[in-house]
N, C-alpha and C positions, 0 to 999 in steps of 0.2 A: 082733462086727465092726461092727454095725450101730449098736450102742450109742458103739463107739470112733472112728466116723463121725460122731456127732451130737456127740461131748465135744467132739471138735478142731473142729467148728465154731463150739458155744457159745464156745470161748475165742477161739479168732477173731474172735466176733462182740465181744466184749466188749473185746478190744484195740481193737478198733477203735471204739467204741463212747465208750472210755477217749479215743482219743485226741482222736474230738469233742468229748468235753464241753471237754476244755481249751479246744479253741482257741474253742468259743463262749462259754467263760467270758471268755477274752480279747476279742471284738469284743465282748461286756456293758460289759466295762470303759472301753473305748475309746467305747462308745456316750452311757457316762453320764456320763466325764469329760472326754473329749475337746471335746466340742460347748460347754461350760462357758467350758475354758480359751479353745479357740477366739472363742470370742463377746468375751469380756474383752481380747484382745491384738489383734483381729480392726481394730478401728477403729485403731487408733494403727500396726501396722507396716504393712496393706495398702491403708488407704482415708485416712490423716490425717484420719482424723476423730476429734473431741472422743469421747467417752464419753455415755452418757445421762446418768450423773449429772452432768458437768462443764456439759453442757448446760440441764440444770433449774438447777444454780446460776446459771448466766450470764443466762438467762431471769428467774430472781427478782431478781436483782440491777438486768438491764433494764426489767424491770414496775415495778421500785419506786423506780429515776432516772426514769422517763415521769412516773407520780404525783407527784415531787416539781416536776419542770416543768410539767406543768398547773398545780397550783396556786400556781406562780408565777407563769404566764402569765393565770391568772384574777385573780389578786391584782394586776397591771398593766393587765389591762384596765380596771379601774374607775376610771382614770384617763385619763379621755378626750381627753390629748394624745398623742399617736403618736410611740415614741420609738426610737429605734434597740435598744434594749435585748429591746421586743418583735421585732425582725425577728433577734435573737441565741437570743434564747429558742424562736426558731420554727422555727430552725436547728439549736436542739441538741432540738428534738423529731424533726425530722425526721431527724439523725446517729443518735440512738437506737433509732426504728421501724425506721431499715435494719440495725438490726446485729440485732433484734429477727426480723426479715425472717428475713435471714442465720443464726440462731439455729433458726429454725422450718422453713427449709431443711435444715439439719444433719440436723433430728432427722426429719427427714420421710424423709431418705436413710440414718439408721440403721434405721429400721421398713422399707424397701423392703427392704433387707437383710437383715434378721430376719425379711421373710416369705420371700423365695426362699430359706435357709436352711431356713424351715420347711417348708416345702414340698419341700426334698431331702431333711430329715429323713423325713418322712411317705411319701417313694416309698421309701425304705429299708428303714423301720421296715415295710410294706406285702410288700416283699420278702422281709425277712428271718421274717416272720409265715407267708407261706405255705412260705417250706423248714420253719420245725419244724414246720408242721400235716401238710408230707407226709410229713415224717422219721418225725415221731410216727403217722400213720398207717401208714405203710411195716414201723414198729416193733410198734406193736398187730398188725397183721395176722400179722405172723412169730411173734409171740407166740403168738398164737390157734390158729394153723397147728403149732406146738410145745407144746401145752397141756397133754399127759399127762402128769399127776405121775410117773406110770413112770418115762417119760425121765427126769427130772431125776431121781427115784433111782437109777436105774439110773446117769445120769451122775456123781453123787457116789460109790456102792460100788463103782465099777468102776476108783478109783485103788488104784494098786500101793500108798501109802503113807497112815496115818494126815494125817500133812502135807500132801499131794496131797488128799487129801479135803477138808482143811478148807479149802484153795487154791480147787478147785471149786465149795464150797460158800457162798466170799468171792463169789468171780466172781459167781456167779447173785443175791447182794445186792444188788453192786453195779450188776447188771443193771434189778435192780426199781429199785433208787434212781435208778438214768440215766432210766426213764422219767418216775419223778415231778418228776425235775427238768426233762426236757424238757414236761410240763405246767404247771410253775409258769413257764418260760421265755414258754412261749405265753401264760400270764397277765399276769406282769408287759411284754411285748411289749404285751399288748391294752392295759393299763393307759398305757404311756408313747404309745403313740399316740394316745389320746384326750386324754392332756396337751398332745402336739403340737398335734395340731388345734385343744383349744381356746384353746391360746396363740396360733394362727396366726390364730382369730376375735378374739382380745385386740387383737390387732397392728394388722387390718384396720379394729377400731374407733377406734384410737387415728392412723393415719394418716387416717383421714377428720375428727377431730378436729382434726387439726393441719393438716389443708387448709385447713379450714374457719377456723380462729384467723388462718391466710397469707392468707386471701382478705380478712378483718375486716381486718388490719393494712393490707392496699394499702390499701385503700379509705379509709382514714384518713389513709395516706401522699398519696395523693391531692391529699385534701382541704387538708392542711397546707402543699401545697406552693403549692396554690392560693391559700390564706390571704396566703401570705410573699410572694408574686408581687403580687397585690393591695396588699398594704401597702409592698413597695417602689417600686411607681408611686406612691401617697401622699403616700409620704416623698421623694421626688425631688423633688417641687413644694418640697421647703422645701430645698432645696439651699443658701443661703446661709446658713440657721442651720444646716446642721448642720457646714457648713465650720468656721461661725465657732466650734461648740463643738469640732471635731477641732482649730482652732488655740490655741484655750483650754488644750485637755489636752496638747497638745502641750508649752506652754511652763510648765504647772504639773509637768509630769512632768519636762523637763529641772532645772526647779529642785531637784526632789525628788534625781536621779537627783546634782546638783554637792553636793547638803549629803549623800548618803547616802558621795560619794567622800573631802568632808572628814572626814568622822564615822569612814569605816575605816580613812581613811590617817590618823587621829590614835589610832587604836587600835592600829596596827600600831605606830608609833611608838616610844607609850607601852609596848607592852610588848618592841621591841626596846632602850630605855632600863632597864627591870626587868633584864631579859636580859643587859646590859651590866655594869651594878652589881654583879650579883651574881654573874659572873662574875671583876671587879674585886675584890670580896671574899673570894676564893677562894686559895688558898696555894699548891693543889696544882700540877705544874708544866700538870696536863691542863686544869684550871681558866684559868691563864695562856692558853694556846693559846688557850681558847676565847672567853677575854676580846679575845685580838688579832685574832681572828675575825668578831667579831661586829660592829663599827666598818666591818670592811670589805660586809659581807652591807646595812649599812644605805645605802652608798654605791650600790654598784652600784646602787640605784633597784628593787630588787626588790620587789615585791607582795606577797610572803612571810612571813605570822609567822615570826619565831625562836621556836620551840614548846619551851616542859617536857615533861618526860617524860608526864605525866599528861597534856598539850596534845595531845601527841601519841597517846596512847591516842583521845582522843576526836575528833579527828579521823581516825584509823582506821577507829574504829565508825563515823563519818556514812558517810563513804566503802563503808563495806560495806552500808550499808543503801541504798545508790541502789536507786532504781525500788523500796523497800520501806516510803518514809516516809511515816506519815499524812499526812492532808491537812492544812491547816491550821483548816478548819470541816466538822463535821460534816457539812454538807450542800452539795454545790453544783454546779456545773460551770463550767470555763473558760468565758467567752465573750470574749476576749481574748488570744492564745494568744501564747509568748514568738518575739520580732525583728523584721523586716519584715514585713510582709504586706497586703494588701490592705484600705482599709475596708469593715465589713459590705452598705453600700445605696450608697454613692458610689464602684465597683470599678476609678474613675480614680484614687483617690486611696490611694496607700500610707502606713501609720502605721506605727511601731515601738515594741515595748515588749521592757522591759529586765527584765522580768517575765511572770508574766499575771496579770487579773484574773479573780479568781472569784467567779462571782454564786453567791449566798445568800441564802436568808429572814431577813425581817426581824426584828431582834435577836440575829441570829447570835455566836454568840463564836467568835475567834480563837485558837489553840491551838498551842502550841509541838510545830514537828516532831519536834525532838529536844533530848536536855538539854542545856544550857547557862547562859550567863551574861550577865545583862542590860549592854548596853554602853550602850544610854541610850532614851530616851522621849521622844520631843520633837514638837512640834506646828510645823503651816507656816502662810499666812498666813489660810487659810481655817478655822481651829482646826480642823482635823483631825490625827489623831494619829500618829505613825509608830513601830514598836518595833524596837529590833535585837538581837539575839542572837547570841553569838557562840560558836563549835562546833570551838574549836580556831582551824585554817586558815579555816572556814567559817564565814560570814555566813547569818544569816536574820531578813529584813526584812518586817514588816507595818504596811502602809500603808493608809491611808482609814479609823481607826478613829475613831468617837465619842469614845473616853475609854483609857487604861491602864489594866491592872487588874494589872501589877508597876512596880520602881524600878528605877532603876541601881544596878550591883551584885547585883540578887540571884540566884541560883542558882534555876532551873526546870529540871522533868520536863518528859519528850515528854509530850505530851497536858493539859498546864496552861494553863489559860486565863490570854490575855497583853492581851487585851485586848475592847471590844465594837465591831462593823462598821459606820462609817455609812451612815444611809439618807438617799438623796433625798427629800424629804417631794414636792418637785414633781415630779417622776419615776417615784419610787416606785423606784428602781434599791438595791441593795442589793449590794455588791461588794468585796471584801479584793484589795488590789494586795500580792504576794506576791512577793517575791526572793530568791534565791538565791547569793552573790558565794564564790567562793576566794580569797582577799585583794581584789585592787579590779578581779577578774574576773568580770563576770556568766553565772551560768548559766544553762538551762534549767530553772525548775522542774518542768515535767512530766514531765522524764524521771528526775528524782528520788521523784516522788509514786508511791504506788504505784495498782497499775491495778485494782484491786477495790475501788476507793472506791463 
């Protein structure tokens, strides 16, 4: 009796025993995958914030547009007249430091986050450490306390069936093996909490790092601004040249801006004339149609190529690539941005551009956004060069170059050089005037370029 007193509780104990281990195989799971997943979706659906890696790109990206405006901006100072181009360049170092800022903010508020994570990790992992130590103690003990190999024979011969036996005899395996696994649990337990913690001293190094990088960057932000402030009191004394050179570009740009309109609307023309003809040459009755068509599209005064099929593929692709198209020079930044807007140092006076200009280092080459087909090269009265390209519907124009380095007529790749940028020798300014037209409508180009330049 006393024997069939101890069997029914060994099984007992062992059902029960069974049905722990599951469910602590299941919070194992959830422990080591969960926290994973979590961390990875963790920034995007609950905080809007970037990723670390999105963050380190943006960061190399911003460190290495700083570097290239320093050394612009060194490369202008050795020109000891003070020109509006440094208070542009001073400008777009200081737009860069704050997104710089802004960047180093990010990541300083992903590590806050990574450590209060760590830190609920580790009162967990703390918790769930002393249930197996006392489970596992709980369990030695009753073991100890039931030790006589007796028992356990007696509880194996004392089933009614060969089967029952070997039943009993699984049970009590499976017994010893729950404990070894609740030892290797407390092991690998001990193991991931000392991962915790030392990730959580990684974390703590790495946000006092990035303090430290935010505190450099003000301090520099600072400085720059104080620089630009300084140098637009400077330049305010010379108020009357710089008017007379904003009225200079004023009216060299209108010039530019009436022979760029002759240039497309004789382009448009010419090929609703193509378009014509060869619709005249055509037999078919759908041919005719589009013959008596097309006389009328040219009246109405529309802007519009009449597009070939193949015209209109590639005006499709330009169209799909907005906000994806290189830039037009390897290197550079707006400092002239497209429409109204205010001038950089004289904030009474509004300029407009029908483009923007992008500063660049000197001997920069010009580089087609996208393929197309040269519609002509022509120079104005200051021998500077102008190129047009034409993309289907779309126009792309580069302006203030030294020399062409294609013809009219010939077919170019995105990324072929169209031409080299000139440079002020007295200035020292270095800049591509960049446009963008839909027949004889100007666009934005920057919200065509794309934004990882």
């Amino acid at each position: 009796m006393k024997c069939r007193g101890f069997a029914w509780h060994l099984v007992k104990f062992a059902r029960v025993k069974q049905l722990i281990h599951k469910l602590l195989r299941c919070i194992w799971m959830l422990l080591v995958f969960l926290p994973g997943w979590h961390q990875v979706t963790y920034a995007q659906k609950n905080t809007g914030l970037p990723t670390r890696a999105e963050l380190e790109k943006e960061k190399a990206q911003l460190q290495r547009q700083l570097e290239e405006a320093n050394a612009q901006l060194e490369e202008i100072r050795k020109n000891k007249n003070l020109t509006v181009r440094q208070v542009q360049l001073l400008q777009n170092k200081i737009s860069l430091r704050d997104r710089l800022i802004e960047n180093l903010n990010d990541e300083i508020s992903l590590i806050d986050r990574d450590i209060r994570r760590a830190y609920a990790d580790i009162q967990g992992l703390e918790q769930d450490l002393d249930t197996l130590k006392a489970e596992y103690a709980r369990q030695v003990v009753y073991t100890y306390k039931n030790r006589s190999m007796y028992d356990y024979i007696n509880f194996i011969l004392s089933a009614n069936s060969f089967n029952e036996a070997l039943h009993r005899y699984a049970y009590l395996k499976r017994l010893r093996d729950y404990r070894r696994h609740q030892a290797q649990s407390i092991l690998q337990t001990q193991a991931l909490l000392k991962e915790k913690i030392s990730l959580l001293s990684a974390s703590k190094q790495d946000r006092t790092q990035a303090l430290s990088a935010q505190q450099k960057q003000m301090q520099q932000l600072e400085q720059e601004r104080k620089e630009k402030n300084q140098l637009l009191l400077t330049l305010k004394g010379k108020e009357k040249q710089i008017l007379a050179d904003i009225e200079a570009k004023r009216k060299a740009q209108q010039k530019l801006d009436a022979t760029l309109a002759v240039l497309i609307r004789r382009e448009i023309e010419e090929a609703r004339r193509k378009a014509a003809e060869e619709a005249a040459r055509s037999k078919s009755a759908t041919a005719s149609a589009s013959a008596k068509s097309a006389p009328a599209a040219a009246s109405s005064g529309s802007a519009i190529l009449s597009e070939t099929p193949e015209e209109k593929l590639i005006s499709s692709n330009f169209e799909g690539n907005m906000g994806r198209l290189p830039w037009p020079v390897e290197k550079g930044y707006i400092s002239d941005p497209y429409g109204r807007h205010q001038h950089p140092v004289l904030s009474y006076v509004e300029v407009e551009n029908n483009g923007v200009n992008i500063d660049t280092e000197k001997g920069a080459v010009a580089r087609a956004v996208f393929e197309g087909d040269v519609v002509t090269a022509t120079f104005d009265q200051y021998n500077r060069w102008t190129v047009i390209l034409r993309h289907g519907q779309y126009f792309t124009v580069y302006s203030n170059l030294l020399k062409p380095l294609v013809k009219a007529g010939e077919h170019v790749q995105t990324k072929q050089p169209v031409g080299i940028v000139y440079t002020n020798d007295e200035s020292g300014e270095t800049y591509l005037h960049f446009l963008i037209y839909k027949g004889t409508e100007s666009m934005n180009p920057a919200l065509w370029l794309s934004s990882s330049h």
